[in-house]
Biotite code that builds the C-alpha atoms (Angstrom):
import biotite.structure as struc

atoms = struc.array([
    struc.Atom([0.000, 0.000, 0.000], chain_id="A", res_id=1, res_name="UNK", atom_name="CA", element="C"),
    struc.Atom([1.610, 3.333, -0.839], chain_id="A", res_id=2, res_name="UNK", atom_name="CA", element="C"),
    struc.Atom([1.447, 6.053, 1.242], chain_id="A", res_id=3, res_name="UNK", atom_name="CA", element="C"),
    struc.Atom([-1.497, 8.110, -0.570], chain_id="A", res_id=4, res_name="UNK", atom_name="CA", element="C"),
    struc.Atom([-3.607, 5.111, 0.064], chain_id="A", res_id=5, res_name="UNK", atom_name="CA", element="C"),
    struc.Atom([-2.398, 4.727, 3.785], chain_id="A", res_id=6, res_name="UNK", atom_name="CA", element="C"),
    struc.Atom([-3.155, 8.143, 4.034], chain_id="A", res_id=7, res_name="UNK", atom_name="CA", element="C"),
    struc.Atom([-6.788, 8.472, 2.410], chain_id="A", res_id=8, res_name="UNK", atom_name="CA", element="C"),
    struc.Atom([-7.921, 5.363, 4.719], chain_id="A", res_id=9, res_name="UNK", atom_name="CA", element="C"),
    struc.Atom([-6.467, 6.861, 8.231], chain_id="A", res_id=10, res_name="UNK", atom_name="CA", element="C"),
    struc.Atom([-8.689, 9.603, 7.407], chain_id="A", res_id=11, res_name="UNK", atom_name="CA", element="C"),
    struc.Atom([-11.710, 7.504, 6.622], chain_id="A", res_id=12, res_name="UNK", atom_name="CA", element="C"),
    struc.Atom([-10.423, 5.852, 9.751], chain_id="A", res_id=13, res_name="UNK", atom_name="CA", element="C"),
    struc.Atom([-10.870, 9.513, 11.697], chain_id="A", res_id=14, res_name="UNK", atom_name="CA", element="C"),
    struc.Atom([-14.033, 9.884, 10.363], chain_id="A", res_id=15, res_name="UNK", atom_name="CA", element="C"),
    struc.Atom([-15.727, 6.785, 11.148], chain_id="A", res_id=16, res_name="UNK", atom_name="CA", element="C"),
    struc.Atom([-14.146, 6.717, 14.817], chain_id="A", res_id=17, res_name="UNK", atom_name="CA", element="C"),
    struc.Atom([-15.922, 10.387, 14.826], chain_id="A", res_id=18, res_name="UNK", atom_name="CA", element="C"),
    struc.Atom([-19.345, 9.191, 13.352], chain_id="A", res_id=19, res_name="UNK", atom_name="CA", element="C"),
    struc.Atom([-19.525, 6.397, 16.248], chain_id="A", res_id=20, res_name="UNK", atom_name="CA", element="C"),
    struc.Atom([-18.855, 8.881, 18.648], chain_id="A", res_id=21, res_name="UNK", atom_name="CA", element="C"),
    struc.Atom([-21.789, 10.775, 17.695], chain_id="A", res_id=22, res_name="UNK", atom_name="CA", element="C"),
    struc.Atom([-23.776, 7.902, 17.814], chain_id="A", res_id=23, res_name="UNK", atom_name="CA", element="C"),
    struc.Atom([-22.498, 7.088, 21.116], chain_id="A", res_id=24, res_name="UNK", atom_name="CA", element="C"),
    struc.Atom([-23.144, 10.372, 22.301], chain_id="A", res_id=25, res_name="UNK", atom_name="CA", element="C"),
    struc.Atom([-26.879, 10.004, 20.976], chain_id="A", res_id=26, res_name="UNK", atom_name="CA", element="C"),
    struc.Atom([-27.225, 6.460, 22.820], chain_id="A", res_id=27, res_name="UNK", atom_name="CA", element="C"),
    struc.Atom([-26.081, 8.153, 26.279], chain_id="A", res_id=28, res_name="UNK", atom_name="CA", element="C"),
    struc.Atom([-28.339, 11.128, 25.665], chain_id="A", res_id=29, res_name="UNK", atom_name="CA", element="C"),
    struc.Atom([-31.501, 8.350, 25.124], chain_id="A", res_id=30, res_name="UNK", atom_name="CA", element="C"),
    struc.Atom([-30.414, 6.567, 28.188], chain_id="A", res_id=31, res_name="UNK", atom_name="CA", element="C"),
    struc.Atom([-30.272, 9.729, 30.509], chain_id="A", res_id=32, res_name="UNK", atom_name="CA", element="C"),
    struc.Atom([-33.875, 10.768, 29.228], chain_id="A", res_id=33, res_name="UNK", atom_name="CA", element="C"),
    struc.Atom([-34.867, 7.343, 29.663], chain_id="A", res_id=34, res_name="UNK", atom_name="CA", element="C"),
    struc.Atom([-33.824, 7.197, 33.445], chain_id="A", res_id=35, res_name="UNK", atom_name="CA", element="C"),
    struc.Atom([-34.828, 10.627, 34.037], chain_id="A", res_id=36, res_name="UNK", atom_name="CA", element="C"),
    struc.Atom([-38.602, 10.060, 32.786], chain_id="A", res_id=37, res_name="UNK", atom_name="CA", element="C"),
    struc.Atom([-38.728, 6.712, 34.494], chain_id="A", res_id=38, res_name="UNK", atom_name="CA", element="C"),
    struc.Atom([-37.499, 9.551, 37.816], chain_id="A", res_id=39, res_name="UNK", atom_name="CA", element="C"),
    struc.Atom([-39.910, 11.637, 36.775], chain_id="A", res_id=40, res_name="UNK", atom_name="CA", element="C"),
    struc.Atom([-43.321, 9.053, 37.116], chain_id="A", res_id=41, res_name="UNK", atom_name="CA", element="C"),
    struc.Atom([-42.013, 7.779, 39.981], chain_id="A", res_id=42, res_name="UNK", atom_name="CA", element="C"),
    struc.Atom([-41.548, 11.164, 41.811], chain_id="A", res_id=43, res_name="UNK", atom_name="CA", element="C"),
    struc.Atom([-45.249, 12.136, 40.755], chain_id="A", res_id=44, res_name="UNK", atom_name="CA", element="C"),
    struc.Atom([-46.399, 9.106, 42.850], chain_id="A", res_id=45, res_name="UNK", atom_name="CA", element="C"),
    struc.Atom([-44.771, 9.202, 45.627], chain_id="A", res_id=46, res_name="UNK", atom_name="CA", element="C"),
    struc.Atom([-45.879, 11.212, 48.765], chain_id="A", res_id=47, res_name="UNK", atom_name="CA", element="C"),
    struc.Atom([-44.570, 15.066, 49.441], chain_id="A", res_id=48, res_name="UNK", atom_name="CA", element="C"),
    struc.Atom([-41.572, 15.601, 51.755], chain_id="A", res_id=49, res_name="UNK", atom_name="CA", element="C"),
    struc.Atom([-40.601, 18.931, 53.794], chain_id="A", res_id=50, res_name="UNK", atom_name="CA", element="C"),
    struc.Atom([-38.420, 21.276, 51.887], chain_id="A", res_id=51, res_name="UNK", atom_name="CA", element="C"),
    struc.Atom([-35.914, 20.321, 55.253], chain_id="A", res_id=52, res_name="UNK", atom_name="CA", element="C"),
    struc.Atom([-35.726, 17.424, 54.437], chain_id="A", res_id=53, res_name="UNK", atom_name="CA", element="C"),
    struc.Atom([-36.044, 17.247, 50.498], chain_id="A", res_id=54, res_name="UNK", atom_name="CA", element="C"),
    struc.Atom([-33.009, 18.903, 51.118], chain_id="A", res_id=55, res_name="UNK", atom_name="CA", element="C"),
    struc.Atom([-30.603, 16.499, 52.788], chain_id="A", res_id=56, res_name="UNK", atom_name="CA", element="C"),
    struc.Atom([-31.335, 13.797, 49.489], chain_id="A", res_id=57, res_name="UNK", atom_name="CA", element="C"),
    struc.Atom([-29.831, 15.364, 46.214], chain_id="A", res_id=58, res_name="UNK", atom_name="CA", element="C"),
    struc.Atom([-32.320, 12.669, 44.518], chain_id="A", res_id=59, res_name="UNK", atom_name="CA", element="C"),
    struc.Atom([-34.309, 14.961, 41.866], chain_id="A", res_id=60, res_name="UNK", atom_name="CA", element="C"),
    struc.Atom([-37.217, 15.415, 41.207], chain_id="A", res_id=61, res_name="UNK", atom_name="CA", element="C"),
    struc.Atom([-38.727, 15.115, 44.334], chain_id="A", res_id=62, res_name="UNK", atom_name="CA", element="C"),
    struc.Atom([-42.183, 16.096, 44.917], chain_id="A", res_id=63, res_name="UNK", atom_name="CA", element="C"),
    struc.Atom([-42.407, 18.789, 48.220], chain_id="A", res_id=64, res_name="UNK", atom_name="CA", element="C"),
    struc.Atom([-44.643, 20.713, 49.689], chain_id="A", res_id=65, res_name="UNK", atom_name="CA", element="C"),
    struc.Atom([-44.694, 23.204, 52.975], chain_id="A", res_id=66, res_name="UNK", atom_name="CA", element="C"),
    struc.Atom([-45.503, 26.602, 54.204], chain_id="A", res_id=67, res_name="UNK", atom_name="CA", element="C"),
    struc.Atom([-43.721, 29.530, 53.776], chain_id="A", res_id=68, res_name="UNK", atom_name="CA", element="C"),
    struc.Atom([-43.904, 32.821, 52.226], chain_id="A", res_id=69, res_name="UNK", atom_name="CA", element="C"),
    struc.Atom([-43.469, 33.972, 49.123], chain_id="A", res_id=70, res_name="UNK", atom_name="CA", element="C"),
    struc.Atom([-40.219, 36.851, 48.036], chain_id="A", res_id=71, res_name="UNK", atom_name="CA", element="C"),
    struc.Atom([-42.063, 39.445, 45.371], chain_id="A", res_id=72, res_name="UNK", atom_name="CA", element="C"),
    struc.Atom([-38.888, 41.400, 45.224], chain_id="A", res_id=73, res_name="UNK", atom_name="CA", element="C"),
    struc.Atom([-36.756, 38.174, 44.097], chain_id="A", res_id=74, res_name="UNK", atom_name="CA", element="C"),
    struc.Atom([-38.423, 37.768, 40.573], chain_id="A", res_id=75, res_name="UNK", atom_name="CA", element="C"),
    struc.Atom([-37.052, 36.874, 37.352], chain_id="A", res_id=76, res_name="UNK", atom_name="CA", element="C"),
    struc.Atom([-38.677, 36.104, 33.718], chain_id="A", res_id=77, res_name="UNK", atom_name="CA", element="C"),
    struc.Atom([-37.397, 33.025, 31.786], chain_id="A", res_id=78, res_name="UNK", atom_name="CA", element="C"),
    struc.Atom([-37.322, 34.407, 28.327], chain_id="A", res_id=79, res_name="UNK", atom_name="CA", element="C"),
    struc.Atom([-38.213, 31.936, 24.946], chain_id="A", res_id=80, res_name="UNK", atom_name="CA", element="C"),
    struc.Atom([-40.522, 29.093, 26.814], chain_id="A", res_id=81, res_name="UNK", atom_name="CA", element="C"),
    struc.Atom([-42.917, 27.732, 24.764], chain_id="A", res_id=82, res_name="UNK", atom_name="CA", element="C"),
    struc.Atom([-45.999, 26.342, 25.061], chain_id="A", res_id=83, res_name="UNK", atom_name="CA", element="C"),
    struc.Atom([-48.528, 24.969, 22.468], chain_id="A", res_id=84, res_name="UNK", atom_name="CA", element="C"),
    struc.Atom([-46.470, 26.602, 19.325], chain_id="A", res_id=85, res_name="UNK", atom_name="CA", element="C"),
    struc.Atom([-46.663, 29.995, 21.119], chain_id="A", res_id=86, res_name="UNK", atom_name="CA", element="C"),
    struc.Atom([-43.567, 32.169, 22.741], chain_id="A", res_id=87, res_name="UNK", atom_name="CA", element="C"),
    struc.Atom([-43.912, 33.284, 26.464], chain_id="A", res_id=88, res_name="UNK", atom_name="CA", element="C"),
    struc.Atom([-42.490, 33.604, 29.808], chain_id="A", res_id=89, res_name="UNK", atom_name="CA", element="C"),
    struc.Atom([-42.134, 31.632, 32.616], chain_id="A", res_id=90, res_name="UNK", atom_name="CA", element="C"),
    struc.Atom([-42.445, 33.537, 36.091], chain_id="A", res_id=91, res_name="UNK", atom_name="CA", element="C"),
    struc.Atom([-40.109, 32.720, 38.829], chain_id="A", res_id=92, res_name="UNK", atom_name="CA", element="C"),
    struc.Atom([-40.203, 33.934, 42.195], chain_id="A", res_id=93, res_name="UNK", atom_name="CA", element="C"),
    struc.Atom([-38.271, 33.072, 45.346], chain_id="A", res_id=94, res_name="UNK", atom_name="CA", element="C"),
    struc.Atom([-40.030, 31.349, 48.237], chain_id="A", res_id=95, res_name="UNK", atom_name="CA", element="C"),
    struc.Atom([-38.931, 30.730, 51.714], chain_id="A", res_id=96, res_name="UNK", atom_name="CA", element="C"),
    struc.Atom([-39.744, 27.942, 53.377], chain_id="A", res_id=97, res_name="UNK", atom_name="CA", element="C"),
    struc.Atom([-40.572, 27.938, 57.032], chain_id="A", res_id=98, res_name="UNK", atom_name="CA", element="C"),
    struc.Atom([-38.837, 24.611, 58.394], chain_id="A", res_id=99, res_name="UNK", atom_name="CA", element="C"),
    struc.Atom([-35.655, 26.604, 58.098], chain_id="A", res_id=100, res_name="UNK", atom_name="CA", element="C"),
    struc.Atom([-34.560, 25.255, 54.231], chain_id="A", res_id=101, res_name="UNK", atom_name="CA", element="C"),
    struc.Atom([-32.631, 27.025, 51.956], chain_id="A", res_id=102, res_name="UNK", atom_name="CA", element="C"),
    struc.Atom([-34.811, 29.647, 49.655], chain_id="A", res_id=103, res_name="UNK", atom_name="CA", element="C"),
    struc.Atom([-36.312, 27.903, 46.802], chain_id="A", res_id=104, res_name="UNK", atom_name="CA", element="C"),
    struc.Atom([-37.188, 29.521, 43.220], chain_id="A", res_id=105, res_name="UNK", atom_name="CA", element="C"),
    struc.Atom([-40.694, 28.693, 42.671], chain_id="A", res_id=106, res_name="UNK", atom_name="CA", element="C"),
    struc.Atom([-41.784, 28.471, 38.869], chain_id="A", res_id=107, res_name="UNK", atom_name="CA", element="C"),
    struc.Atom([-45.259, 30.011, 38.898], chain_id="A", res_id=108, res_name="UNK", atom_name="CA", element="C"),
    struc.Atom([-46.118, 29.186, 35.285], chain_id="A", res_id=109, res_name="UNK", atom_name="CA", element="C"),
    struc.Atom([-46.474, 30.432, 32.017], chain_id="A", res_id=110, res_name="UNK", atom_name="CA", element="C"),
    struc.Atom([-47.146, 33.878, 30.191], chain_id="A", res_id=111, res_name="UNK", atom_name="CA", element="C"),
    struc.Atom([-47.434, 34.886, 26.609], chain_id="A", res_id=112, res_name="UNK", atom_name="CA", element="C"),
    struc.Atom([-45.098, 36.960, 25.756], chain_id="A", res_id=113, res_name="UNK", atom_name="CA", element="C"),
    struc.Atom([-47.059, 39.847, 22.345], chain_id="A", res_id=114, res_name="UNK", atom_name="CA", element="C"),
    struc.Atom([-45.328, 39.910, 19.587], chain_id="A", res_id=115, res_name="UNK", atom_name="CA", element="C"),
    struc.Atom([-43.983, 43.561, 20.727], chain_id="A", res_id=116, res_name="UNK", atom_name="CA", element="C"),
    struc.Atom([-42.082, 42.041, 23.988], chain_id="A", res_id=117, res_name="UNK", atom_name="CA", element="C"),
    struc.Atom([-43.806, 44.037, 26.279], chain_id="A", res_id=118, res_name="UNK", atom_name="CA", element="C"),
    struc.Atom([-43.954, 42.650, 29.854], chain_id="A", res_id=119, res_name="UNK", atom_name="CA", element="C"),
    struc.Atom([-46.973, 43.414, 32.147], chain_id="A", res_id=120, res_name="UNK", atom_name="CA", element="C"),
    struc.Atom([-46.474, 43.300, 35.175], chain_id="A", res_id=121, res_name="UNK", atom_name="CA", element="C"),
    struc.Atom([-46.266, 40.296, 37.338], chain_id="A", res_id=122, res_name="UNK", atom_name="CA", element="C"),
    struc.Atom([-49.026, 39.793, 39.876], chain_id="A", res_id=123, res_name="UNK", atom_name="CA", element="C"),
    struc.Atom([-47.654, 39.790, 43.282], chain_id="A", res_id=124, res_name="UNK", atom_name="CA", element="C"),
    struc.Atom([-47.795, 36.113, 45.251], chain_id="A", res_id=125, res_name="UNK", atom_name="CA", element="C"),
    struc.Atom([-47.896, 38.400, 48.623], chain_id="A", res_id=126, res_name="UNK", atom_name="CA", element="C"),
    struc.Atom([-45.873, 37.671, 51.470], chain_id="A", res_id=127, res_name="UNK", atom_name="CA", element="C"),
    struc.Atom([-48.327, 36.328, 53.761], chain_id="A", res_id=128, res_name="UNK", atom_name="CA", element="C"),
    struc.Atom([-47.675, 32.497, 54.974], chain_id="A", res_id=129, res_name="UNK", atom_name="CA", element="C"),
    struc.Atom([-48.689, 30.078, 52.481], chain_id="A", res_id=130, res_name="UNK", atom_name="CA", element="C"),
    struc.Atom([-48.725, 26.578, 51.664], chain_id="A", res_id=131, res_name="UNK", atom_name="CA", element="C"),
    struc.Atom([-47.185, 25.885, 48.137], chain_id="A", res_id=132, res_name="UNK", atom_name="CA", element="C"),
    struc.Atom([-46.596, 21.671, 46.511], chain_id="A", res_id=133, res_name="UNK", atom_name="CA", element="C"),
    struc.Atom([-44.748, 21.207, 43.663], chain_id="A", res_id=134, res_name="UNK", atom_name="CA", element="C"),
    struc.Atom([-41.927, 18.923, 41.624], chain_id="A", res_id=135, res_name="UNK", atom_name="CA", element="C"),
    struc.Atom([-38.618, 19.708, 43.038], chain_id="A", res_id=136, res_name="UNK", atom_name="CA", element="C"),
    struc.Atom([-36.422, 19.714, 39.267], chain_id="A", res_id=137, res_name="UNK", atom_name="CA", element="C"),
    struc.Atom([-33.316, 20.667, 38.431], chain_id="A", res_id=138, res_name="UNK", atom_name="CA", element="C"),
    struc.Atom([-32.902, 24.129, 36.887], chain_id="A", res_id=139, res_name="UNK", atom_name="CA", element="C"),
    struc.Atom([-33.295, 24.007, 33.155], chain_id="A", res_id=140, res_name="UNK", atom_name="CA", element="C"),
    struc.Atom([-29.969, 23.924, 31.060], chain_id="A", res_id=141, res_name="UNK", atom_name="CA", element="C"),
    struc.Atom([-28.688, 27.147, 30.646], chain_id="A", res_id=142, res_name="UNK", atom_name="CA", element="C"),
    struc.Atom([-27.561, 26.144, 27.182], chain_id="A", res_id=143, res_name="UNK", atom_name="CA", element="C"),
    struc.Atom([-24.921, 28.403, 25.337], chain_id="A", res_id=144, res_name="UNK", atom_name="CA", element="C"),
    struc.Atom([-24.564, 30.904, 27.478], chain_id="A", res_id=145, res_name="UNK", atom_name="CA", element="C"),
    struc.Atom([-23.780, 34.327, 26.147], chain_id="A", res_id=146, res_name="UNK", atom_name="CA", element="C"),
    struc.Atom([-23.380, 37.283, 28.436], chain_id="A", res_id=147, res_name="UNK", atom_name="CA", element="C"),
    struc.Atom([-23.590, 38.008, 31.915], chain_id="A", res_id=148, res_name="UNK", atom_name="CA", element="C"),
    struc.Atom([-27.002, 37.844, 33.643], chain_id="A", res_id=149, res_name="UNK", atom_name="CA", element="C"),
    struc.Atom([-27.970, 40.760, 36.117], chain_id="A", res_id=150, res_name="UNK", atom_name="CA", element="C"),
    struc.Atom([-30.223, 40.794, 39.031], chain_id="A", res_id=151, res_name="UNK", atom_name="CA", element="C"),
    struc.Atom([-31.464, 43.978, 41.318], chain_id="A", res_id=152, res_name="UNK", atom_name="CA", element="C"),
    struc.Atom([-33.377, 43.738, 43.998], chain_id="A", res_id=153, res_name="UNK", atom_name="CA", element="C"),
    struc.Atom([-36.631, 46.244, 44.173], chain_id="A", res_id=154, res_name="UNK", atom_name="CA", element="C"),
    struc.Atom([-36.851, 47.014, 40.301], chain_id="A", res_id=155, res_name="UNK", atom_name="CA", element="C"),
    struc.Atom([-38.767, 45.340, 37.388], chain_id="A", res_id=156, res_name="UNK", atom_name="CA", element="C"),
    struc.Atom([-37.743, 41.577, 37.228], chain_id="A", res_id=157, res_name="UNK", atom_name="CA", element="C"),
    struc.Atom([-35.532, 40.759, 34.703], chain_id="A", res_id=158, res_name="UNK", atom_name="CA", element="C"),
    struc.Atom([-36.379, 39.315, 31.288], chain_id="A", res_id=159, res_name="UNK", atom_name="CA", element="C"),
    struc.Atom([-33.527, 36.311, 31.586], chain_id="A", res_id=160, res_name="UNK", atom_name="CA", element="C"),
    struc.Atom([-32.760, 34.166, 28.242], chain_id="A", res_id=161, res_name="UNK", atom_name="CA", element="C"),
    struc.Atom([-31.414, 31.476, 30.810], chain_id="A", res_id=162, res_name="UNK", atom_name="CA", element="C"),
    struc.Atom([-31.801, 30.948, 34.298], chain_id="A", res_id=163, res_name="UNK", atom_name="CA", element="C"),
    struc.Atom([-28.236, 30.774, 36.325], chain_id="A", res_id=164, res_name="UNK", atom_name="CA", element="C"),
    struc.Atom([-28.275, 30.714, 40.437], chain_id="A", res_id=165, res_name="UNK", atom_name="CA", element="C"),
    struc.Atom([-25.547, 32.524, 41.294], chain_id="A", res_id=166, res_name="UNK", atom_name="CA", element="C"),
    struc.Atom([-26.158, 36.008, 39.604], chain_id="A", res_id=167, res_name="UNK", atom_name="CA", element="C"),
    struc.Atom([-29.206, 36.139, 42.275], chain_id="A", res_id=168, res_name="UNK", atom_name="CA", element="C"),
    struc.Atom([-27.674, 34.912, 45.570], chain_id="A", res_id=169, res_name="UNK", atom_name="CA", element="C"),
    struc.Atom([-24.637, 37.439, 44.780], chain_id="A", res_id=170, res_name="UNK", atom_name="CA", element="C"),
    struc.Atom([-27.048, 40.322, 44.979], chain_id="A", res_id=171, res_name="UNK", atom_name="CA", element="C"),
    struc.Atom([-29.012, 38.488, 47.470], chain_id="A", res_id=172, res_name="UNK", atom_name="CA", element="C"),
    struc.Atom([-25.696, 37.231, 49.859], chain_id="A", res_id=173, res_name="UNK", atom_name="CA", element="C"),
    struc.Atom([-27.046, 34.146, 50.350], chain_id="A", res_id=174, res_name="UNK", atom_name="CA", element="C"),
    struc.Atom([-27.788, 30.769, 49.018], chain_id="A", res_id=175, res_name="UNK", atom_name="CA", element="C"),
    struc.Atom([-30.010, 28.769, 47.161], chain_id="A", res_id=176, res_name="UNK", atom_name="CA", element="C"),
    struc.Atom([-31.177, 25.669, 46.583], chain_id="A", res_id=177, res_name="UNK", atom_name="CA", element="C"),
    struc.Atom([-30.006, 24.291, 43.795], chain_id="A", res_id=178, res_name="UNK", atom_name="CA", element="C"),
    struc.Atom([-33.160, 23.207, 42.032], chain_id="A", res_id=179, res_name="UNK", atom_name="CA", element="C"),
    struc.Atom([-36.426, 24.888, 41.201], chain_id="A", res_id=180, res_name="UNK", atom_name="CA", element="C"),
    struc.Atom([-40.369, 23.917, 42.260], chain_id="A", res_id=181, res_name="UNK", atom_name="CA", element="C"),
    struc.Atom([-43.134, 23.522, 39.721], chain_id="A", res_id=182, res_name="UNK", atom_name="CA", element="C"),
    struc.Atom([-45.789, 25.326, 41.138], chain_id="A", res_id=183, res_name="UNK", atom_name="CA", element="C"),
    struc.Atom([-48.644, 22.381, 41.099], chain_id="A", res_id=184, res_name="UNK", atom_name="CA", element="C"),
    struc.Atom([-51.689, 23.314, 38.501], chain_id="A", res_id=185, res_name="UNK", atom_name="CA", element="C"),
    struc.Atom([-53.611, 23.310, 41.473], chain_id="A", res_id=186, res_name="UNK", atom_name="CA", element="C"),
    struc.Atom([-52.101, 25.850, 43.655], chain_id="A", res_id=187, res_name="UNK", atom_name="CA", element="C"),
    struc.Atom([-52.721, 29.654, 43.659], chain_id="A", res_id=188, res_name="UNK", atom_name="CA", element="C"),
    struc.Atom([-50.773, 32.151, 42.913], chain_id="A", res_id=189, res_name="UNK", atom_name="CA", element="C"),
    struc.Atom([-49.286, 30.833, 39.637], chain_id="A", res_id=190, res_name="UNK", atom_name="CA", element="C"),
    struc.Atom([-50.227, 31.182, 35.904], chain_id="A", res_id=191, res_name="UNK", atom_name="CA", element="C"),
    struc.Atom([-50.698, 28.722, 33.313], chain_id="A", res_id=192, res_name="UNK", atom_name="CA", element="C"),
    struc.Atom([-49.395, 25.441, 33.847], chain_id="A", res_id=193, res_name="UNK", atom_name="CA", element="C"),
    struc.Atom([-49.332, 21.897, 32.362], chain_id="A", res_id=194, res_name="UNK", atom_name="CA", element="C"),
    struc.Atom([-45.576, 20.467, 33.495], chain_id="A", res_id=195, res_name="UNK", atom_name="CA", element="C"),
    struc.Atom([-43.990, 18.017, 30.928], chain_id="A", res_id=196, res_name="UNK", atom_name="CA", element="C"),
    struc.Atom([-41.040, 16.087, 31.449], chain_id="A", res_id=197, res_name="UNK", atom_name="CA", element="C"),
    struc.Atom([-38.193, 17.359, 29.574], chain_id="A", res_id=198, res_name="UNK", atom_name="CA", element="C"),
    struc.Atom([-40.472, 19.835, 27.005], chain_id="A", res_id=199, res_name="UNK", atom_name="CA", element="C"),
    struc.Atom([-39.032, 21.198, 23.862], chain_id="A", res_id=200, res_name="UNK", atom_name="CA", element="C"),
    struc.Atom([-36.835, 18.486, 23.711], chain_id="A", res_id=201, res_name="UNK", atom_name="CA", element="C"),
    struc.Atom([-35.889, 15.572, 21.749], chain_id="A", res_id=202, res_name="UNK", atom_name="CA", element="C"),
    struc.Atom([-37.667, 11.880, 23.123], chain_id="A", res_id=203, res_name="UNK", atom_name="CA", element="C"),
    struc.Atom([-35.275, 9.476, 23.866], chain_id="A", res_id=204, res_name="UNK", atom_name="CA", element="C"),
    struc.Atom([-36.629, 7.170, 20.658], chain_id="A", res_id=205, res_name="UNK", atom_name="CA", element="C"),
    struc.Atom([-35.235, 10.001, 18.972], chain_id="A", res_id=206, res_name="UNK", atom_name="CA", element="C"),
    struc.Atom([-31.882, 10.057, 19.723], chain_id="A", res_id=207, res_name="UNK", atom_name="CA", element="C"),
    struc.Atom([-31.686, 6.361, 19.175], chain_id="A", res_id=208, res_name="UNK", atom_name="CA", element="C"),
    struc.Atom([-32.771, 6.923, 15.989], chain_id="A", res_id=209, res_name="UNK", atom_name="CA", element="C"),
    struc.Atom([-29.925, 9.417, 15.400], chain_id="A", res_id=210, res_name="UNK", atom_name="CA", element="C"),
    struc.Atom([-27.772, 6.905, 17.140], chain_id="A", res_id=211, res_name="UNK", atom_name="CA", element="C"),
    struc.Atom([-28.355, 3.944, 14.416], chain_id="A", res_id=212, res_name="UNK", atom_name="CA", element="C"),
    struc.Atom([-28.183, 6.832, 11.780], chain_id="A", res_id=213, res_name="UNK", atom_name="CA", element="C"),
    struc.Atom([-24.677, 7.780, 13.098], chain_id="A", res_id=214, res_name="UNK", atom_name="CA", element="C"),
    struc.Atom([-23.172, 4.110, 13.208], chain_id="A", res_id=215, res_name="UNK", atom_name="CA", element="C"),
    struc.Atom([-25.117, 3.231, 10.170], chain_id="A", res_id=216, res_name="UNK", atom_name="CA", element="C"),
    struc.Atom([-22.852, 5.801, 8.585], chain_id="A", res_id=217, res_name="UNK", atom_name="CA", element="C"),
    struc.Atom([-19.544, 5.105, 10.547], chain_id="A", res_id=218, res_name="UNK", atom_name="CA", element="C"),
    struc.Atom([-19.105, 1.956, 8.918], chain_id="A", res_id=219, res_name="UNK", atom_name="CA", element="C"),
    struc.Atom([-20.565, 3.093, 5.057], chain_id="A", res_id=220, res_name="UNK", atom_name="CA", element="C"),
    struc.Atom([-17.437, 5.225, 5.676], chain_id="A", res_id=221, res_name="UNK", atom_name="CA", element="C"),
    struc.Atom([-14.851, 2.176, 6.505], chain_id="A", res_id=222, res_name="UNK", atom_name="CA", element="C"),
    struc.Atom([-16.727, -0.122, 3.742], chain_id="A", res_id=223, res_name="UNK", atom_name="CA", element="C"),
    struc.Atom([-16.215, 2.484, 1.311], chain_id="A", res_id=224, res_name="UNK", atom_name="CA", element="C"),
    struc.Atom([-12.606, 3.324, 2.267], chain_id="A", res_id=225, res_name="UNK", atom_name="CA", element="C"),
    struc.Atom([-11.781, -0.355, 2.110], chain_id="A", res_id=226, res_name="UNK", atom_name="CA", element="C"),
    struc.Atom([-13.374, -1.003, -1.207], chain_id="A", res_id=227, res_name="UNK", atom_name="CA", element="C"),
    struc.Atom([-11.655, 1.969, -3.127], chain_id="A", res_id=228, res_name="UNK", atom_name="CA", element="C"),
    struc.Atom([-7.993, 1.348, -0.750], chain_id="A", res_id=229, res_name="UNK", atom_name="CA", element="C"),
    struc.Atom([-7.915, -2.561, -1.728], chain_id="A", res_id=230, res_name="UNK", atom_name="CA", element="C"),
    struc.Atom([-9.099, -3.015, -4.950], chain_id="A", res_id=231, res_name="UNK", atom_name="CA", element="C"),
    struc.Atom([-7.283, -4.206, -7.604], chain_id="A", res_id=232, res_name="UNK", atom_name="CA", element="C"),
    struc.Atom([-5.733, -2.154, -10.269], chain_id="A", res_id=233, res_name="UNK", atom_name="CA", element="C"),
])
């Protein structure tokens, strides 16, 4: 084999080692969905803890509930949720549990958001004690995240294209949990809501899909390198 043939199959070599990666990548994606759903239905049926002690298990989700009162001040908008085909806003607001846990970010639902942008304002929750249930979730993936995120206690909440922790407990100097609650459909103070597992994203049949796809064409690549890098003259 001379060395322009060596040459053309370690690249079809690279490639096909790349093309399985992907599908690897796919096939772990599928399998954390898959786990997380099955985390999901399980969580929905099983009874409510305290915030207290929802706290000492980093299992998630975890379904919660407990009095406390609601933070008006701490408010932010999640920017680009949709819901049905149409764009809105999900309303966030920090809640403070009584049995002493860690403030919690309570997503009170969903908002259209007209075509102009213009906010309304948000209804206050109050800060009178209050009973709130919900899914204890991880925060939603900040994705690619492009410039800094600012937070200011007392003035309009904040139209956020993300939402990161730690811009609001360095203008609040303290901590928070590291999760958010779905406001139940049930309870007050919230706006639309219908909670889906893992919304706006790709099902985990998917990504198998793109898995086969991916491996299908990771060895087309190594077939076709072979057949044009052996055959005969």
């Amino acid at each position: 084999m001379n060395a322009r043939r060596a040459a053309w199959l370690l690249l079809a070599v690279l490639v096909s080692v790349g093309f399985a990666g992907l599908g690897t990548w796919q096939l772990g994606r599928a399998r954390w969905k898959s786990e997380y759903l099955d985390a999901h239905a399980r969580a929905l049926d099983e009874r409510a803890v305290g915030f207290a002690l929802a706290a000492t298990d980093a299992r998630l989700p975890r379904r919660v509930a407990g009095a406390g009162r609601y933070d008006d001040s701490v408010t932010v908008l999640l920017d680009q949720r949709i819901r049905d085909g149409r764009l809105g806003i999900d309303v966030l607001t920090l809640f403070r549990p009584a049995d002493g846990a860690a403030p919690v970010l309570v997503d009170r639902g969903w908002r259209p958001l007209p075509g102009d942008r213009t906010v309304t304002p948000v209804e206050p929750a109050g800060d009178a004690s209050t009973d709130v249930a919900g899914l204890l979730v991880t925060p939603p993936s900040s994705g690619l995240a492009l410039g800094a995120l600012a937070f200011e206690r007392g003035t309009a909440p904040p139209l956020w294209p993300r939402l990161e922790l730690a811009p609001l407990e360095a203008a609040l100097g303290e901590r928070l949990q590291p999760a958010v609650l779905l406001l139940d459909d049930a309870a007050p103070h919230g706006y639309e809501r219908a909670w889906r597992p893992l919304p706006n994203t790709l099902p985990p049949e998917r990504h198998r899909g793109y898995a086969l796809q991916w491996f299908a064409l990771s060895a087309t690549v190594l077939v076709v390198a072979a057949l044009l890098v052996f055959r005969k003259r």
